[in-house]
C-alpha positions as CSV (number, residue, x, y, z in Angstrom):
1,X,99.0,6.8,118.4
2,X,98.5,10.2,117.2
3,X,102.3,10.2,116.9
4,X,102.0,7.3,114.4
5,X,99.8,8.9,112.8
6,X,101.4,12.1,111.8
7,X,104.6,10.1,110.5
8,X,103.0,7.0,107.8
9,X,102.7,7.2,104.9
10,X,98.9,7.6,105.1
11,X,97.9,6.8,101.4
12,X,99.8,3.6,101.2
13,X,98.3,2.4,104.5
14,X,94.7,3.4,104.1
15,X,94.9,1.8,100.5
16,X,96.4,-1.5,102.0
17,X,93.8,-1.2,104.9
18,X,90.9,-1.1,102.8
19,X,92.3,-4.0,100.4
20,X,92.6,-6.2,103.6
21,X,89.4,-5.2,105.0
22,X,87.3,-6.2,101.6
23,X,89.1,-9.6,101.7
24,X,88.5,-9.6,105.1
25,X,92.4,-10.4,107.0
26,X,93.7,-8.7,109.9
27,X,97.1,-7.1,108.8
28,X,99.9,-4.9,109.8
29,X,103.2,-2.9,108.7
30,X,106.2,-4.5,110.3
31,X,109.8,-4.6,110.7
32,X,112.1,-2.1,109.2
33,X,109.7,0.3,108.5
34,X,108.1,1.0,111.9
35,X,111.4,0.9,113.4
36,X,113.0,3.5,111.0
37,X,109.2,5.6,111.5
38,X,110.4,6.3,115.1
39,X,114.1,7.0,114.0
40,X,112.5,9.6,111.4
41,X,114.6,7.7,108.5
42,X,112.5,7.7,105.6
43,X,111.8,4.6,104.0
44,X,109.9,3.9,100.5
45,X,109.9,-0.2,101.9
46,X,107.4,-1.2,103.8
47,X,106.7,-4.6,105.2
48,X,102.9,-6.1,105.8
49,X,101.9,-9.4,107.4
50,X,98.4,-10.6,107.5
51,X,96.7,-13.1,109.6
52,X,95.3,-16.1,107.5
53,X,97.1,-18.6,104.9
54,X,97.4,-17.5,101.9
55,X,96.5,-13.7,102.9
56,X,99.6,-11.9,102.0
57,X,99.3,-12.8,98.0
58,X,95.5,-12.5,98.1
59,X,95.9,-8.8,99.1
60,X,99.2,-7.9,97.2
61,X,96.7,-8.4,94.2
62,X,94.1,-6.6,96.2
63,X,96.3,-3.8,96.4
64,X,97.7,-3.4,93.0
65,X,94.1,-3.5,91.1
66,X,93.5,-0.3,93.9
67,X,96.4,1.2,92.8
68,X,95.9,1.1,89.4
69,X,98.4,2.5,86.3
70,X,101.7,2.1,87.1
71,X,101.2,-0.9,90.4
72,X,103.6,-4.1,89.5
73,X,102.7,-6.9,91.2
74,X,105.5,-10.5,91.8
75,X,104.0,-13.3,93.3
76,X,106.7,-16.3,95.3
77,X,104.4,-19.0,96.1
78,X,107.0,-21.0,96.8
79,X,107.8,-18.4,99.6
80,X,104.3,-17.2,100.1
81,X,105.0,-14.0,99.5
82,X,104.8,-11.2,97.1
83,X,105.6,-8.2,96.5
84,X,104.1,-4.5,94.8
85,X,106.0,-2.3,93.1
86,X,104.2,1.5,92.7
87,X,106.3,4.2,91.4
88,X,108.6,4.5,94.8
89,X,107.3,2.4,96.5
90,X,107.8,-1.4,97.1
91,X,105.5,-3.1,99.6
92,X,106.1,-6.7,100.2
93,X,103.5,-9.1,102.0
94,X,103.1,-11.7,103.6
95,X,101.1,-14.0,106.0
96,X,101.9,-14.8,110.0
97,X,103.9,-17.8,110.3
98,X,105.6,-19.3,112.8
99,X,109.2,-21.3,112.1
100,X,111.3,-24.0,113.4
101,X,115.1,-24.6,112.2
102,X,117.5,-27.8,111.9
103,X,121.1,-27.4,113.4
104,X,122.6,-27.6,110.2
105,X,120.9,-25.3,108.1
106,X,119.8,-21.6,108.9
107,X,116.6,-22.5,106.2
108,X,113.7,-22.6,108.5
109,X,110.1,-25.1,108.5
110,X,107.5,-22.3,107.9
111,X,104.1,-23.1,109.4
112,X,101.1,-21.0,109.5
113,X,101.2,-19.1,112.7
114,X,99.6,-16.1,114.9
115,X,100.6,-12.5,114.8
116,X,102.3,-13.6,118.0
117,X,104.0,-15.9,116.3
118,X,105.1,-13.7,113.5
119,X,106.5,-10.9,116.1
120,X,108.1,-13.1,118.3
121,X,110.4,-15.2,115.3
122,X,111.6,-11.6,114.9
123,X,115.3,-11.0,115.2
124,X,114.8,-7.9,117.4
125,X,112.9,-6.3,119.3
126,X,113.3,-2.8,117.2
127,X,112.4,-5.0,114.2
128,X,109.2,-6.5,116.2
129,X,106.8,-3.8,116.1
130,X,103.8,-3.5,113.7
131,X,101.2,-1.2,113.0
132,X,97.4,-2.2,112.1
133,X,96.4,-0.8,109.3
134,X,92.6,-2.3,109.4
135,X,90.0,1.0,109.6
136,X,89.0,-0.1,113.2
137,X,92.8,-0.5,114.9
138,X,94.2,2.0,112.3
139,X,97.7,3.1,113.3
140,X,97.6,0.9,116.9
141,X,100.9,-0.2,117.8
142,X,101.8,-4.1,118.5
143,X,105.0,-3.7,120.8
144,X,104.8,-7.4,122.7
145,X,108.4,-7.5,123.8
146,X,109.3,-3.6,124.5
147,X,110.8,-2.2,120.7
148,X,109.9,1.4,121.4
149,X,111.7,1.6,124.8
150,X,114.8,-0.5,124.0
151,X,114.6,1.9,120.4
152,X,114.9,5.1,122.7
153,X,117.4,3.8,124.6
154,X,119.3,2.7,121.6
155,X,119.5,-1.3,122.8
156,X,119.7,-3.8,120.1
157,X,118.3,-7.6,122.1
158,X,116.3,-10.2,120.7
159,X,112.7,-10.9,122.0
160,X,113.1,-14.3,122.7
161,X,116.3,-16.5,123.8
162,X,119.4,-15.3,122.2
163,X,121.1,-18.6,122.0
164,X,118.4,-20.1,120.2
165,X,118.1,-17.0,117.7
166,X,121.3,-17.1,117.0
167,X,121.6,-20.9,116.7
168,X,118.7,-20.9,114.6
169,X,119.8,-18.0,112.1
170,X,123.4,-17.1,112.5
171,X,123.4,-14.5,110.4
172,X,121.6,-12.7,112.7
173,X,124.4,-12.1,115.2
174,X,126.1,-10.4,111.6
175,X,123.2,-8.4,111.5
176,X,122.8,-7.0,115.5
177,X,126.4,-6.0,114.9
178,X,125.5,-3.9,111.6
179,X,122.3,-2.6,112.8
180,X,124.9,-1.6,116.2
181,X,127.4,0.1,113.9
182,X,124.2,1.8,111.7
183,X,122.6,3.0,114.6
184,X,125.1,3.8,117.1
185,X,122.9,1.3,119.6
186,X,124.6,-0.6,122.5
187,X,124.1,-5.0,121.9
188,X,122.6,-5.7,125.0
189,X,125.3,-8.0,127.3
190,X,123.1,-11.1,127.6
191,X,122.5,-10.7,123.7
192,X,126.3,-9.8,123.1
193,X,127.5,-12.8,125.5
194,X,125.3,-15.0,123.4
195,X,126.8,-14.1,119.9
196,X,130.2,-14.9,121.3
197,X,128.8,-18.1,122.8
198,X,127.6,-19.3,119.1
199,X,130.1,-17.9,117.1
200,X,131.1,-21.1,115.7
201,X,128.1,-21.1,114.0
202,X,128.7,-18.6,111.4
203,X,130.1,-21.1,109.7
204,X,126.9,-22.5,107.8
205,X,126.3,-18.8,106.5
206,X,127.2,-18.6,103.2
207,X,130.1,-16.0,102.1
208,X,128.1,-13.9,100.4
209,X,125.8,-13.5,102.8
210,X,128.4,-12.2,105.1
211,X,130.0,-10.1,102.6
212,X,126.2,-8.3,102.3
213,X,126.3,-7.1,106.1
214,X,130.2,-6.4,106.7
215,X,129.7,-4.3,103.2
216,X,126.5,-2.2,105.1
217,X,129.0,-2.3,108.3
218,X,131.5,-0.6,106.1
219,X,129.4,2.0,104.4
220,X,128.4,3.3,108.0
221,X,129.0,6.3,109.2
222,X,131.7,4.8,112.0
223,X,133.1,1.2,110.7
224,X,135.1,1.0,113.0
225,X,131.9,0.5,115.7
226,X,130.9,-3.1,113.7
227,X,134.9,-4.4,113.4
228,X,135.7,-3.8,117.3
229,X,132.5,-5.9,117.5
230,X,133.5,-8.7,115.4
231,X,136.7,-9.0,117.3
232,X,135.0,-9.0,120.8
233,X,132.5,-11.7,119.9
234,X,135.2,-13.8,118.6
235,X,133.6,-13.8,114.8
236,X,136.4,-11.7,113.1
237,X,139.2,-14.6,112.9
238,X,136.5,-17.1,111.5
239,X,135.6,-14.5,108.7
240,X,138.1,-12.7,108.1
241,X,141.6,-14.5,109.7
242,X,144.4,-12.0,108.5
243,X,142.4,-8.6,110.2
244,X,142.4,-10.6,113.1
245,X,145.9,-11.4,113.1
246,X,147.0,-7.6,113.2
247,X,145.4,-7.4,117.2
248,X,148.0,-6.4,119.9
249,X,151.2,-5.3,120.7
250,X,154.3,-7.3,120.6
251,X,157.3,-6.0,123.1
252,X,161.4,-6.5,122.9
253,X,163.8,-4.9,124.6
254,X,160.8,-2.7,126.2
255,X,160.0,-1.5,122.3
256,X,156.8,-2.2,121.3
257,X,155.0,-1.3,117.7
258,X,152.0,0.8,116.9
259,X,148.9,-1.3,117.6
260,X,148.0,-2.3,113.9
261,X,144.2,-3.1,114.3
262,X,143.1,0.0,116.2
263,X,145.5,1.9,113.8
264,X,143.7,0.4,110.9
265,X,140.4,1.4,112.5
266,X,141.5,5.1,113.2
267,X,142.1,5.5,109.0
268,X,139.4,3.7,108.1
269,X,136.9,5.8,110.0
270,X,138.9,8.8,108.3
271,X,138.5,7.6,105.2
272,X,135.0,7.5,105.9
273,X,134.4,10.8,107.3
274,X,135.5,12.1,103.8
275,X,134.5,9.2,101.4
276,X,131.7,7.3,101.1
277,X,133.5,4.8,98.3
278,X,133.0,1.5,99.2
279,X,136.3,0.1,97.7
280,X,138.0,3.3,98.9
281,X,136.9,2.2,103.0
282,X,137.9,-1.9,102.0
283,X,141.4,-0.8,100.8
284,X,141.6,1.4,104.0
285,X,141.3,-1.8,105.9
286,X,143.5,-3.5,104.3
287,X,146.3,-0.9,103.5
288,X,148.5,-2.9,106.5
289,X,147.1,-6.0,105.8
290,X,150.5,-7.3,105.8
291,X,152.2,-6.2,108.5
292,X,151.8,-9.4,110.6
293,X,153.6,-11.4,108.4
294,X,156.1,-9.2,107.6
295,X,156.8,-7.9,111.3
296,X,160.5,-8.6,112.1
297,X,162.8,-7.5,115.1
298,X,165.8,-5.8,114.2
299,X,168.5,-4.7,117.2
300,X,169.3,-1.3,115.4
301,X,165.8,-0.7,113.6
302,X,163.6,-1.8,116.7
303,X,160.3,-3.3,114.7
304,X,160.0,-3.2,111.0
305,X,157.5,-4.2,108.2
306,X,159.1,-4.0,105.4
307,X,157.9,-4.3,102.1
308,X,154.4,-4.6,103.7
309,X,153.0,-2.7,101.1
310,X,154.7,-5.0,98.0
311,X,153.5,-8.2,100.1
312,X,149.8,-6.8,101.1
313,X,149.0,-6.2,97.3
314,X,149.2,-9.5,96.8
315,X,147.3,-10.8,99.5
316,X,144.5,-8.8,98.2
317,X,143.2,-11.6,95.6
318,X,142.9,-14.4,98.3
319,X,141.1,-12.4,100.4
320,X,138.7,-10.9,97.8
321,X,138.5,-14.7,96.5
322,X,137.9,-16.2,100.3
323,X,135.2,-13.5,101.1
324,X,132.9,-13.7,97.5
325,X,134.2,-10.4,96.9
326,X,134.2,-9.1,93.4
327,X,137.4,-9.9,91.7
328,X,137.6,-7.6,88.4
329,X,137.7,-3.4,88.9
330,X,136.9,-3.4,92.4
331,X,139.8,-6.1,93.8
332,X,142.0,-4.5,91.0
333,X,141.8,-0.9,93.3
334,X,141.9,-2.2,95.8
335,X,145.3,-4.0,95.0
336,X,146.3,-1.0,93.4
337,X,145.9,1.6,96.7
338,X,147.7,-1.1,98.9
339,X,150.5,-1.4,96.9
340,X,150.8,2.5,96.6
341,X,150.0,3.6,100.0
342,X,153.3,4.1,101.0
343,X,155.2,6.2,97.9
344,X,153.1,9.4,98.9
345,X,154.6,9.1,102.3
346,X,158.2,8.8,101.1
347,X,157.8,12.0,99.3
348,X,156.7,13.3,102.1
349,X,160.2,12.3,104.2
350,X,162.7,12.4,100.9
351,X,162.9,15.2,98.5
352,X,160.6,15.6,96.1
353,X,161.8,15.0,92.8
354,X,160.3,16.0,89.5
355,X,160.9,12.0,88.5
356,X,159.2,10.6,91.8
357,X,156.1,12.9,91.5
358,X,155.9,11.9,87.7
359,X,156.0,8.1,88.9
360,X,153.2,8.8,91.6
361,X,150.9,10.3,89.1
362,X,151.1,8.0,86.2
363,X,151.1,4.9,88.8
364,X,148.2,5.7,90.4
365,X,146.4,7.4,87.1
366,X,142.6,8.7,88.1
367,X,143.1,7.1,91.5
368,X,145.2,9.7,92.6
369,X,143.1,11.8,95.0
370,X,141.8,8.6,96.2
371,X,145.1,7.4,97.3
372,X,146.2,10.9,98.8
373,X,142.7,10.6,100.8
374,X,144.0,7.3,102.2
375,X,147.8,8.5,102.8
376,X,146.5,11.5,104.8
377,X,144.4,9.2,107.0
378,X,147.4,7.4,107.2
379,X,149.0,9.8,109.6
380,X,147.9,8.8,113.2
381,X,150.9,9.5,115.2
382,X,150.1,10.7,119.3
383,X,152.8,13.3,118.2
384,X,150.7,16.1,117.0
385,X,153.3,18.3,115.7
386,X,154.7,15.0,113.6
387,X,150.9,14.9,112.6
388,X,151.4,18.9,111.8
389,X,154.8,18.5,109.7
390,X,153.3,15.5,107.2
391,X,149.9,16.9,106.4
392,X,151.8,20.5,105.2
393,X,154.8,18.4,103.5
394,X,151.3,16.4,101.9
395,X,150.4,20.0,100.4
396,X,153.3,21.1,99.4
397,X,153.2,17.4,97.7
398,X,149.9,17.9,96.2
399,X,151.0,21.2,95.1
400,X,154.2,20.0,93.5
401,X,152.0,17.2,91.5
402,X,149.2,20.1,90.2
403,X,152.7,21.8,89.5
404,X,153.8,18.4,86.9
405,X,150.8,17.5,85.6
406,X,150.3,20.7,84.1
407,X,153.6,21.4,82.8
408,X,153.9,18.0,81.3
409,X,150.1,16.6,80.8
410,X,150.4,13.1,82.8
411,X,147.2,12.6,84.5
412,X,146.1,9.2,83.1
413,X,149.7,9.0,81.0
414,X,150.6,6.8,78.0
415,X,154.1,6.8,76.7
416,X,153.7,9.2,73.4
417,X,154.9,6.2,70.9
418,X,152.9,2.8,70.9
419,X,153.9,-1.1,70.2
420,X,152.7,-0.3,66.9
421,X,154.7,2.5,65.4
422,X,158.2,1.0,67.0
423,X,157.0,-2.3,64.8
424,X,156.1,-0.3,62.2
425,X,159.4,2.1,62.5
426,X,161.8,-0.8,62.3
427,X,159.7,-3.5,60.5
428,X,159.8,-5.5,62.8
429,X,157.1,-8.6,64.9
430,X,155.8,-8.1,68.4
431,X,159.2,-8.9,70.9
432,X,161.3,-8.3,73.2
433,X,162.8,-5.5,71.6
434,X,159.6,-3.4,71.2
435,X,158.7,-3.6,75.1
436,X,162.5,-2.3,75.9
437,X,161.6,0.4,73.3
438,X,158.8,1.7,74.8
439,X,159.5,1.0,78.1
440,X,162.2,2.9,78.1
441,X,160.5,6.0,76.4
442,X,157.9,6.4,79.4
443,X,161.1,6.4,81.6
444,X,162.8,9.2,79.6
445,X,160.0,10.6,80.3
446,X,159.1,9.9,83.4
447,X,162.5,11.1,84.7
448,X,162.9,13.9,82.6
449,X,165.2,12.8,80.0
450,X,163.0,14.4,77.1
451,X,159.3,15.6,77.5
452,X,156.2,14.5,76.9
453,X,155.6,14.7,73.3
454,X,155.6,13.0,69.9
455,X,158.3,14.5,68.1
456,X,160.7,14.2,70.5
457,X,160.0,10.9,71.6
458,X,160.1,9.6,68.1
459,X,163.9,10.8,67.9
460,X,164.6,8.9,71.0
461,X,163.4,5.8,69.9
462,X,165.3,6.2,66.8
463,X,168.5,6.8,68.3
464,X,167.0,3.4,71.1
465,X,167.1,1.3,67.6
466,X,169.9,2.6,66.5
467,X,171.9,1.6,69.7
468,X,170.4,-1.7,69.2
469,X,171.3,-2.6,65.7
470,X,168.0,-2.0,64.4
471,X,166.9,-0.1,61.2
472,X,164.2,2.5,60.3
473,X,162.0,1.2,57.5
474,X,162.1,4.2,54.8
C-alpha cells in the first residue's frame, strides 16, 4: 500500500474520497489508471466507480462544487455516468453494475450490481484493479482475479471466460491485441486460442470502431507486434482482406519471392522508429499493397510485380472507404507516397539526371522527406552490402536534390506562367490549347529546356503559340 500511495495523485483522490464519504458511497479508482500507476505512465484520466444506484452522478457534482473555479461537470443519465473536467484533469464516474449481452449486438443490459460485479465484467485483468479512495480503506488495492502479477509478468487474459468476453464484446479481442502491441505483453494462449475461436464475430463491430484500435496499434512503438497478431488469430482477412493476401511465399522453378507481409512489417516498424506520422506508418503498410495482384511468373525475369506501385495507388480509396478511414488529405498522401515509392529507388539504380531529380521533387512537393523516410525503409535485402550500396547511392540522391532545388527553386513548384496569362496572352477561353501550353512549360522546365523563371518562360510560350497558329493580343 505504501507503494500506492507514493504514486496517486493524492489531491484528486482525497478530494473524491471525502465527496463520497459526505454522501456516504463506497468508491474506487479503476481501470486504466491503476494499471498505468504500476507501469509508472502518467495519466491525467482517472476512472471511479461507486457502490449504490445513482452514486457516480451524485458525487461527480459532489466533487466539482469541492473543486471549485475552473471544475466542469457533464452529466449522461442515459448512461449513468458523468464526467469532471478540472484543468488537466478528467475524472469520469460511475456506479457498479453488472451486464448481460444478446448475440447480435456488443450493447450490453446494464443492471445495478456489486463491486464484484463491476471488476469481474472487466476486460482484463490489468484493467480489473481499483483503488479505495474512502478515508478508512484509503489507497487499498481490490485485485480479485490477479492484475498486479499477470501486470509484472507482462500477460494480457481476461478474468472470466474468454469465449464469453469475447462473444459478448468483440471488440475486445481488438483491444488485447493493441494493449499486446502497446505494452510489449504476451496474450495468454487460452485467451489467444479464444480470440481465434470467435473471430467471426468481429463482424458486428462497427468500422470505426476498429479503425480506433488498429490506428493506436499503428502509433505504437512496434506495429508490427499488433499485425502478426491479427494474422494469427485469423482477424486480419475479415478486416482488412488485401494485407492478408500478401502472406507467404509462392515457389517455380525453385524461385521464390521476398515474403511481402513480413517485408511490409520490417518497413513499417522502420518507419516508425523514425516517424511518428500516422499517415506516414498507414502508407508504409500499404506501399506493396499491390503486389498480390500484380505477381506474375516470368521464365527470364523469375517473379515480377510490375507496375505495383501505379496499381496500389489506386487501391488506396477502396481501402480507405472500406475501413471508415478519412478520405480528403490523409487518403490523398497516402495515395500520393504509394504511387511514388518506387522513383527514389530508380534513381538509385539509373543515373541521376538533372530532369529525373526535378520530376521527384516537384511530384512529391513538401512530402519529400516523407517519401525518402519510406524509400530508405524500403531497403530490407539479407545482402548487407546491397543494403550498404542503396542507402549511400540514397545520399548522394538527397544530395543531388539539395543540389536542384537550390539552383532552380522547385520545392513546392508551379510552372512560372498560369492558365490565366496564356488566356490573356492570346485572347483566348479556357481549352485545350491553354493546358498544352502550360503543360508543356513545366516540362521545359522540368527537363531543363529553359529555367525556372518568368521572362524566359514567357518567350517560350510565345514561340508554343506561335507554333500553334495562335496570336499575342497587343
Amino acid at each position: 500500500m505504501e507503494k500506492i500511495l507514493k504514486r496517486i495523485d493524492r489531491r484528486t483522490f482525497t478530494t473524491v474520497g471525502e465527496a463520497a464519504d459526505k454522501l456516504g458511497y463506497e468508491c474506487h479508482a479503476i481501470g486504466g489508471y491503476v494499471r498505468d500507476l504500476f507501469l509508472d505512465r502518467k495519466s491525467k484520466d482517472i476512472d471511479f466507480v461507486s457502490v449504490g444506484a445513482g452514486s457516480g452522478i451524485a458525487i461527480a457534482g459532489e466533487v466539482a462544487t469541492m473543486l471549485g473555479h475552473g471544475a466542469h461537470v457533464s452529466v449522461f443519465r442515459t448512461y449513468g455516468t458523468a464526467q469532471v473536467r478540472h484543468r488537466e484533469l478528467e475524472l469520469e464516474f460511475v456506479a457498479t453494475r453488472r451486464e448481460s449481452y444478446s448475440p447480435d449486438s456488443r450493447n450490453p443490459v446494464v443492471e445495478d450490481g456489486s463491486l464484484a460485479d463491476d471488476i469481474s465484467r472487466r476486460d482484463f485483468t490489468i484493467n480489473a484493479m481499483a483503488i479505495c479512495v474512502n478515508k478508512e480503506r484509503f489507497g487499498q488495492l481490490t485485485d480479485m482475479y490477479n492484475g498486479l502479477d499477470d501486470l509484472h509478468a507482462g500477460i494480457i487474459r481476461t478474468p472470466l471466460d474468454p469465449d464469453i468476453t469475447f462473444s459478448d464484446d468483440p471488440l475486445r479481442m481488438m483491444r488485447a491485441i493493441r494493449f499486446a502491441t502497446q505494452l510489449d505483453f504476451t496474450i495468454h494462449p487460452s485467451t489467444l486460442e479464444a480470440i481465434e475461436r470467435n473471430a467471426s464475430r468481429i463482424s458486428i463491430i462497427t468500422r470505426e470502431r476498429i479503425l480506433t484500435e488498429l490506428n493506436k496499434i499503428m502509433l505504437s512503438t512496434r506495429p508490427s507486434i499488433g499485425w502478426k497478431l491479427l494474422a494469427r488469430t485469423g482477424l486480419l482477412p475479415l478486416i482488412f482482406p488485401e494485407f492478408a493476401a500478401m502472406q507467404g511465399v509462392e515457389t517455380v522453378r525453385g524461385r521464390g519471392h521476398k515474403d511481402n507481409f513480413e517485408h511490409t512489417l520490417m518497413v513499417l516498424d522502420r518507419v516508425a522508429e523514425k516517424s511518428d506520422n500516422l499517415w506516414l506508418r498507414w502508407a508504409a503498410l500499404m506501399h506493396d499493397i499491390a503486389k498480390p495482384v500484380t505477381k506474375k511468373w516470368d521464365e527470364q525475369a523469375g517473379w515480377t510485380f510490375r507496375n505495383h506501385n501505379f496499381i496500389g495507388a489506386r487501391m488506396v480509396p477502396k481501402i480507405f472507404r472500406a475501413m471508415k478511414m478519412p478520405m480528403g488529405a490523409p487518403m490523398h498522401y497516402v495515395q500520393k507516397m504509394v504511387e511514388l515509392h518506387m522513383r527514389p529507388i530508380a534513381l538509385v539504380e539509373d543515373v541521376v539526371t538533372d530532369s529525373a531529380v526535378r520530376r521527384l521533387i516537384t511530384d512529391a512537393g513538401e512530402d519529400l522527406d516523407d517519401l525518402m523516410l519510406l524509400c530508405r525503409a524500403d531497403i530490407t535485402s539479407r545482402n548487407q552490402e546491397k543494403v550498404r550500396r542503396h542507402l549511400e547511392n540514397f545520399d548522394n540522391v538527397m544530395l543531388k536534390m539539395a543540389d536542384v532545388t537550390e539552383r532552380d527553386n522547385l520545392r513546392n513548384f508551379q510552372p512560372p506562367i498560369d492558365g490565366a496569362e496564356i488566356m490573356t496572352t492570346f485572347g483566348i477561353p479556357p481549352s485545350a490549347p491553354v493546358g498544352h501550353i502550360k503543360n508543356a512549360i513545366k516540362d521545359a522546365v522540368l527537363d531543363g529546356i529553359i529555367p525556372n523563371e518568368h521572362a524566359a518562360a514567357r518567350e517560350y510560350m510565345l514561340r508554343l503559340g506561335s507554333e500553334m497558329g495562335l496570336t499575342a493580343v497587343e
